[in-house]
C-alpha positions as CSV (number, residue, x, y, z in Angstrom):
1,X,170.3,140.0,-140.8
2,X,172.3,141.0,-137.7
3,X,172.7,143.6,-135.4
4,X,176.3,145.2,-133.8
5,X,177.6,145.9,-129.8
6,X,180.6,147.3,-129.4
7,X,181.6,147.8,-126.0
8,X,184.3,149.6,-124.6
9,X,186.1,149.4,-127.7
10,X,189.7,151.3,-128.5
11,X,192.1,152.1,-130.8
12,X,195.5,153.4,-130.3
13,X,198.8,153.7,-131.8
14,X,201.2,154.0,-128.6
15,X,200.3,156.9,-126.9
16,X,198.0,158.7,-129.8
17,X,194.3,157.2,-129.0
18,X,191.7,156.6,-132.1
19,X,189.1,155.8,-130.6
20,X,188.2,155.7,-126.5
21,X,185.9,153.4,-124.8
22,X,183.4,153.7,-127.1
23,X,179.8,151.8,-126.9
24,X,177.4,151.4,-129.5
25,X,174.6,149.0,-130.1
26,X,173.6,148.9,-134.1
27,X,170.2,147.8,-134.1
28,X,168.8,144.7,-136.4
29,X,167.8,146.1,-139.8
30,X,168.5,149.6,-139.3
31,X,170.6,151.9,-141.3
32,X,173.1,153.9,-139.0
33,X,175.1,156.6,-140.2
34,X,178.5,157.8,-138.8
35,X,179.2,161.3,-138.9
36,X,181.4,163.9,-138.1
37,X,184.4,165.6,-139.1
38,X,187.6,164.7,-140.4
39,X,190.1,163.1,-137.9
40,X,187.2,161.8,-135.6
41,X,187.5,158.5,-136.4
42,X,185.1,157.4,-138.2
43,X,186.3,155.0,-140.7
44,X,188.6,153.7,-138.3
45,X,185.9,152.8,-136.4
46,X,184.2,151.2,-139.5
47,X,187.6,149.5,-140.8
48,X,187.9,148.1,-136.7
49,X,184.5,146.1,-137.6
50,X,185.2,144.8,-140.6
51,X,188.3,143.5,-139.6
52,X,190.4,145.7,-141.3
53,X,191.8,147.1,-138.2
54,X,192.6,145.5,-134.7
55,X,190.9,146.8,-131.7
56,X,193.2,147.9,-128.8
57,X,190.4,147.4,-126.0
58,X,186.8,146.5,-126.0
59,X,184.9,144.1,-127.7
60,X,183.0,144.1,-130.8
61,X,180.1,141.3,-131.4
62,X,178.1,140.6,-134.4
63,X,174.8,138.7,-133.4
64,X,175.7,136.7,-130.4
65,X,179.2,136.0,-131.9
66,X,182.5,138.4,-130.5
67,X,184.5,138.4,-133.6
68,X,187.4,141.2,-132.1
69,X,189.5,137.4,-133.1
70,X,188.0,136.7,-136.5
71,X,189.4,137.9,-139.8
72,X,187.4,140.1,-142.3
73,X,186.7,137.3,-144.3
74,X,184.6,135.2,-141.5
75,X,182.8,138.3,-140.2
76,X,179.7,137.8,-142.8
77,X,179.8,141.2,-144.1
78,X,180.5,143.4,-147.0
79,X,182.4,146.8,-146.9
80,X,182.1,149.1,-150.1
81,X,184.9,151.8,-150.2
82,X,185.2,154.9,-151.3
83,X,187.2,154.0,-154.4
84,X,185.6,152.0,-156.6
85,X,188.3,149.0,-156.7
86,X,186.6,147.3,-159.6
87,X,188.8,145.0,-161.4
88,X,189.8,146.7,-165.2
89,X,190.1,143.8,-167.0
90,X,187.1,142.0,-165.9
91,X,184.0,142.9,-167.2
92,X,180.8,143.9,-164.9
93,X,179.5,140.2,-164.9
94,X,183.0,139.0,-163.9
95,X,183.7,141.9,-161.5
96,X,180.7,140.6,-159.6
97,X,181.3,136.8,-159.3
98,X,184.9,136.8,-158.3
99,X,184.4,137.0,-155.3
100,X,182.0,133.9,-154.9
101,X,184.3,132.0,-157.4
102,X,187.0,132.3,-154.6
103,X,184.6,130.9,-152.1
104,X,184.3,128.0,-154.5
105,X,180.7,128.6,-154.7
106,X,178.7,126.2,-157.0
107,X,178.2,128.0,-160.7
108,X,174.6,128.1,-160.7
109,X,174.3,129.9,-157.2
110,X,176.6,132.7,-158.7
111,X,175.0,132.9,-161.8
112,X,171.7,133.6,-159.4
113,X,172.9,136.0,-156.9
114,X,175.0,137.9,-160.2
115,X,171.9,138.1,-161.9
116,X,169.8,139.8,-158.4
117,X,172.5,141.8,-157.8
118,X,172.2,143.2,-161.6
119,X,168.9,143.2,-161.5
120,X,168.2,145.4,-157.8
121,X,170.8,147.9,-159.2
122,X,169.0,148.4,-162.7
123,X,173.0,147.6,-164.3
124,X,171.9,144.3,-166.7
125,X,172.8,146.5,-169.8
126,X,176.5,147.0,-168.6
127,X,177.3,143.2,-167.6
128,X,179.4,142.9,-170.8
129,X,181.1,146.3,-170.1
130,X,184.6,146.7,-168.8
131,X,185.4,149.2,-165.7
132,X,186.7,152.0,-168.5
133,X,183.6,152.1,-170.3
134,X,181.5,153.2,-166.8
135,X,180.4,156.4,-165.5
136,X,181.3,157.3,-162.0
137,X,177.5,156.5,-161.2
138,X,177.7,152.8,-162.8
139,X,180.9,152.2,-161.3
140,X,179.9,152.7,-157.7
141,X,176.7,150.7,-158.6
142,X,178.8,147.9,-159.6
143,X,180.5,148.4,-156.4
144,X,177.7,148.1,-154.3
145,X,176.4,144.8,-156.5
146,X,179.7,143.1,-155.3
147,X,178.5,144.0,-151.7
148,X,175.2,142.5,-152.4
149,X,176.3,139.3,-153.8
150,X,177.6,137.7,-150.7
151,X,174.5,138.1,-149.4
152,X,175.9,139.5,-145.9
153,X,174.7,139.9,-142.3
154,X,176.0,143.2,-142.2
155,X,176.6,146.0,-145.1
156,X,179.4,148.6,-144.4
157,X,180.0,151.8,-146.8
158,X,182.6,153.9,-146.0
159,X,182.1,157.4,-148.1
160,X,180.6,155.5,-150.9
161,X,179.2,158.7,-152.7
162,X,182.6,161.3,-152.1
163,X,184.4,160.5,-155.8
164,X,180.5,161.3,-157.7
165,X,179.4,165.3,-158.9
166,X,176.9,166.7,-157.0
167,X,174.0,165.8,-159.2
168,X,175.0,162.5,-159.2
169,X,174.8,161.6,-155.5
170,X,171.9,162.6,-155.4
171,X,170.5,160.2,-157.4
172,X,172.7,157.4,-155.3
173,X,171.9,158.9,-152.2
174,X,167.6,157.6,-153.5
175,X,169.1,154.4,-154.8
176,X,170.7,153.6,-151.5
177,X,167.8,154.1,-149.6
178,X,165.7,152.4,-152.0
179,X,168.2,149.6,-151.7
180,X,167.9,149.3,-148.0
181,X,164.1,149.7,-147.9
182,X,164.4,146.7,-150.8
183,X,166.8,144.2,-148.5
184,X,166.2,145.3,-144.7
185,X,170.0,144.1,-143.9
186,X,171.6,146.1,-141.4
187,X,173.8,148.8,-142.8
188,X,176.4,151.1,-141.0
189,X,177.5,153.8,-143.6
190,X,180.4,156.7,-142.9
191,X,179.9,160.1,-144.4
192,X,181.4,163.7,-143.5
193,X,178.5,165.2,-145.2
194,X,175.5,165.6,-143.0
195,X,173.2,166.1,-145.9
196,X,173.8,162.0,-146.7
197,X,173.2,161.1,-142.9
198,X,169.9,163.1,-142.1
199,X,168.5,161.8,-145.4
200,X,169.6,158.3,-145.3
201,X,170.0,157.6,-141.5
202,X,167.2,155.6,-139.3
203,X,169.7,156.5,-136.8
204,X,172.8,158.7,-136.3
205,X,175.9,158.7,-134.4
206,X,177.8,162.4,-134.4
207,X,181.6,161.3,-133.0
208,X,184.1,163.8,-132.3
209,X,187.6,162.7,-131.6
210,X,187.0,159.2,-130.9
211,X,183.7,159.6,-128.5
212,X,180.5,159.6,-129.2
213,X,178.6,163.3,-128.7
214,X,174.9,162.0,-129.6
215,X,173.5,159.3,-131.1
216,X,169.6,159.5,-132.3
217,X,167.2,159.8,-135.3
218,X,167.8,162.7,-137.6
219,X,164.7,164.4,-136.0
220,X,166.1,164.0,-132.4
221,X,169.8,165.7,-133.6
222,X,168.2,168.5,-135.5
223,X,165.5,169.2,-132.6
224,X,167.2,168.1,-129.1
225,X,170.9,168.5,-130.4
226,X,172.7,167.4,-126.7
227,X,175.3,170.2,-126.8
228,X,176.8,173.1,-128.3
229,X,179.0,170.7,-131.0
230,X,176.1,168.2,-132.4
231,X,174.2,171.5,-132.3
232,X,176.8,173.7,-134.6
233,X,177.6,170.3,-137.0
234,X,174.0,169.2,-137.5
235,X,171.9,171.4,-139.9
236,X,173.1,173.3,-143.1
237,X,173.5,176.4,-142.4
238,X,174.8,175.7,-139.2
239,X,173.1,177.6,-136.0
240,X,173.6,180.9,-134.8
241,X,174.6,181.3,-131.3
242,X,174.4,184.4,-129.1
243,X,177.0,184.3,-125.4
244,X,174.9,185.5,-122.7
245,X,175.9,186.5,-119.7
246,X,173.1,185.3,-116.6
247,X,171.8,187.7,-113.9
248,X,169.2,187.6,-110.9
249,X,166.6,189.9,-110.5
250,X,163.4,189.8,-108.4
251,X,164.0,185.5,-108.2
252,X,163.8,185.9,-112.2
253,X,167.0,184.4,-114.2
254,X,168.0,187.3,-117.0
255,X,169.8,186.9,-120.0
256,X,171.5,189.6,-121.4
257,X,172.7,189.0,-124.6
258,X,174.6,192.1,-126.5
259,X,172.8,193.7,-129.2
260,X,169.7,192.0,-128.2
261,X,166.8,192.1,-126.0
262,X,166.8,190.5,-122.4
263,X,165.3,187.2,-121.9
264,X,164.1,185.9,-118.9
265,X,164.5,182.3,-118.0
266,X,162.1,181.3,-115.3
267,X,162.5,177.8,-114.0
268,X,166.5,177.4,-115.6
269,X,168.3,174.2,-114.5
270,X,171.3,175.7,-113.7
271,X,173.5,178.4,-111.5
272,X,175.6,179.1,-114.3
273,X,176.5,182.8,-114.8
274,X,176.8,182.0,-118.6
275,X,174.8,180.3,-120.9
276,X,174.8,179.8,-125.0
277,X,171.6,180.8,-127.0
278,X,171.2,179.2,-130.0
279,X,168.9,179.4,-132.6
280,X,168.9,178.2,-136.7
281,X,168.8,180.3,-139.6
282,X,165.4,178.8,-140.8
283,X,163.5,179.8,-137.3
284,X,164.2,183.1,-138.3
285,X,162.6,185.9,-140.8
286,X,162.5,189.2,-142.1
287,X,160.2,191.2,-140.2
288,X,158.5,193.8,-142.7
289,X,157.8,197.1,-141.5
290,X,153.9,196.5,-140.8
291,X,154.7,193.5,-138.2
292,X,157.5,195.2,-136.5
293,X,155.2,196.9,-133.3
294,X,154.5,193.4,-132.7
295,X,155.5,192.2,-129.4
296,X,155.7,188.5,-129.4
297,X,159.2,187.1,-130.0
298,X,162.5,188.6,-130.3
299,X,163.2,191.1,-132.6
300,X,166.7,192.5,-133.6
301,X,168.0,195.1,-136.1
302,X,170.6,194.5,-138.3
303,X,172.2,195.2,-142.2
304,X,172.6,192.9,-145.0
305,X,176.3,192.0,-145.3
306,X,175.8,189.2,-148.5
307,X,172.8,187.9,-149.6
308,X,173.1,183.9,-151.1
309,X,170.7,183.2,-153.8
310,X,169.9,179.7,-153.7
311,X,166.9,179.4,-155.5
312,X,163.6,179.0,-153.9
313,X,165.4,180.5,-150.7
314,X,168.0,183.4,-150.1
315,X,170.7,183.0,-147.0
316,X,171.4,186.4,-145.5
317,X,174.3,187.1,-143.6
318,X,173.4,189.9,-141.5
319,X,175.6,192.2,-139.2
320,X,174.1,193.0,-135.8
321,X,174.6,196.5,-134.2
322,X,177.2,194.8,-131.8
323,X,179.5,193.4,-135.1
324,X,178.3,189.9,-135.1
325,X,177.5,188.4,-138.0
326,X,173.8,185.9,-137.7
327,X,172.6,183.6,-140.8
328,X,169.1,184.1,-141.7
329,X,167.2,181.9,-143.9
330,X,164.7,184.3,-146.1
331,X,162.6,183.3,-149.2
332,X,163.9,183.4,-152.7
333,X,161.4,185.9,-153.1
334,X,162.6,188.2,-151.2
335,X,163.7,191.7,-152.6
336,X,167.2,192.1,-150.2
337,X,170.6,194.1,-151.4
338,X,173.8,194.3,-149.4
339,X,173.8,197.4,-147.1
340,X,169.9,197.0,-146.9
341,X,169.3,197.6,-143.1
342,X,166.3,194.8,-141.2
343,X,165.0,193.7,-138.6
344,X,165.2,190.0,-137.7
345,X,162.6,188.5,-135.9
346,X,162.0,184.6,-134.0
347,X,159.9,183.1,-131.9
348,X,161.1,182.5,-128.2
349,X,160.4,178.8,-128.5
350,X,163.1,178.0,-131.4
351,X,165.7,179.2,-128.7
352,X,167.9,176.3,-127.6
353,X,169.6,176.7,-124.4
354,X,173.4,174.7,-123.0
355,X,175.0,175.8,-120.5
356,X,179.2,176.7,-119.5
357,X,180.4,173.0,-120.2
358,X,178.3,173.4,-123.8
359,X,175.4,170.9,-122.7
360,X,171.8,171.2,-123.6
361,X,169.4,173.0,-120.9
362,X,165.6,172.8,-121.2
363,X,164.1,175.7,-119.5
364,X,160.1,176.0,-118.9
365,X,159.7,177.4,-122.5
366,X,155.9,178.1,-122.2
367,X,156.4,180.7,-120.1
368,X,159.3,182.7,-121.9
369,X,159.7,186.0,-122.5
370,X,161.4,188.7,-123.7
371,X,162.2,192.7,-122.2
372,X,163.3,195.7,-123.1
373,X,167.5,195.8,-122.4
């Protein structure tokens, strides 16, 4: 096992820059998941340390060992790509060992890491099976077991799960994680679906052209998000978020939002005239018509625009009196139509706060408050 510094790495072609100055240390054992959207640079990032890629600046070190100079092949890890690249004319069994043949690794060592491989991913009955006679699901497995077999410092997946139904990665979503909880070798995996990373991920990095916006356990980005873009990309469905213009009145800091009640902000770290509130779809509810004289909380009236049936929960889009549209996350239970007016109702507390530049504020929440606009 191993862990990974980059530091101050790059990546340009002439003038158009990949990746800039970016650090990151990957932790011993720990499964890290890159994340973000397309064009950020995320599989660049992951082809740079595998060797796939040169690095324009930086350095990138595995262990104690820079290896910005070494090629893939010395680097001690496995990369699993988003195709499956399995060879058709070789069956499972020899799909596995070619790689360790071309080592010129003694027989009865390939026969034993083969037959763990097989054996981890549950695929003995396919050995004898050719590429073409796969599903999807056994393909990538086989894909993965040719990872496995080099026993590596360092496993690297980039979109493993993209080419697979939804039902089925699922299922390999669980059998990765049982994998890593099984071998405890460090794994850096690239996905643009942040469903895979909060599930998956001991740790998370959220990149945006080329940087790195947060980095943190999937608790940490969903709670704390750092500014205004982890906060809109982490979370399905993604937050709502109110502009609010910021006043002073009696030493009190007021934000007045349109459409919705004014919130005071005692204590706010800033002298901003404008802030961003923010808060998810799942911190807020219907309010039914016996809980709407209650005070706590904000409380907003609105009308059903589309109602989402999901199942065991409903997303409402909702259209306030000032024409924006807020996601609400409601029970499946719930009796809702399109044109049904509501009110809308959340607790001050699931309010985040960032400020002009889009960065997270943390106001004295225990003593927030709403008024009458």
């Amino acid at each position: 096992m191993s862990g990974l510094t980059l530091r101050n790495v790059g990546k340009s072609y002439g003038t158009l820059n990949i990746i800039s100055e970016l650090n990151l240390d990957v932790h011993d054992g720990e499964f890290l998941v890159l994340v973000g959207p397309s064009g950020c640079g995320k599989s660049t990032l992951l082809r740079m340390i595998a060797g796939l890629e040169d690095i324009t600046d930086g350095t990138i070190s595995i262990g104690d060992r820079i290896v910005n100079d070494l090629p893939a092949s010395k680097r001690e890890l496995s990369m699993v790509f988003q195709s499956y690249a399995l060879y058709p004319h070789m069956n499972v069994r020899k799909n596995l060992a070619f790689g360790l043949q071309n080592l010129k690794m003694p027989r009865v060592e390939i026969e034993r890491r083969v037959a763990d491989a097989a054996r981890i991913l549950q695929i003995e009955p396919l050995m004898d099976r050719k590429p073409r006679q796969l599903s999807g699901g056994q393909k990538q497995r086989v894909a993965i077991g040719r990872a496995i077999v080099r026993e590596p410092k360092l496993f690297l997946f980039d979109e493993p799960l993209s080419n697979l139904d939804a039902e089925l990665r699922v299922q390999m979503r669980a059998e990765l994680a049982s994998l890593y909880n099984r071998l405890g070798t460090t794994m850096i995996y690239v996905t643009h679906d942040q469903v895979e990373a909060m599930t998956m991920a001991s740790r998370i990095v959220v990149l945006r052209a080329g940087k790195v916006e947060q980095v943190g356990t999937p608790q940490e980005l969903y709670n704390r998000p750092q500014n205004l873009f982890v906060a809109g990309f982490i979370g399905s469905p993604k937050m709502n978020t109110f502009p609010a213009s910021i006043s002073s009145q009696a030493g009190q800091s007021i934000a007045s939002i349109d459409g919705l009640p004014d919130v005071v902000l005692p204590g706010l770290p800033t002298d901003d005239t404008s802030l961003t509130l923010c808060v998810r779809p799942e911190a807020m509810k219907i309010i039914s018509g016996d809980s709407k004289s209650q005070s706590d909380g904000v409380r907003i009236d609105g009308e059903i625009r589309l109602a989402e049936y999901l199942g065991s929960e409903t997303l409402l889009h909702v259209a306030l009196p000032s024409g924006q549209i807020i996601l609400v996350m409601g029970s499946g239970h719930d009796q809702v139509r399109p044109g049904q007016a509501v009110t809308v109702g959340f607790d001050m507390t699931e309010l985040h706060y960032f400020d002009s530049a889009g960065l997270r504020l943390d106001p004295m929440t225990d003593s927030l408050e709403t008024r009458a606009s």
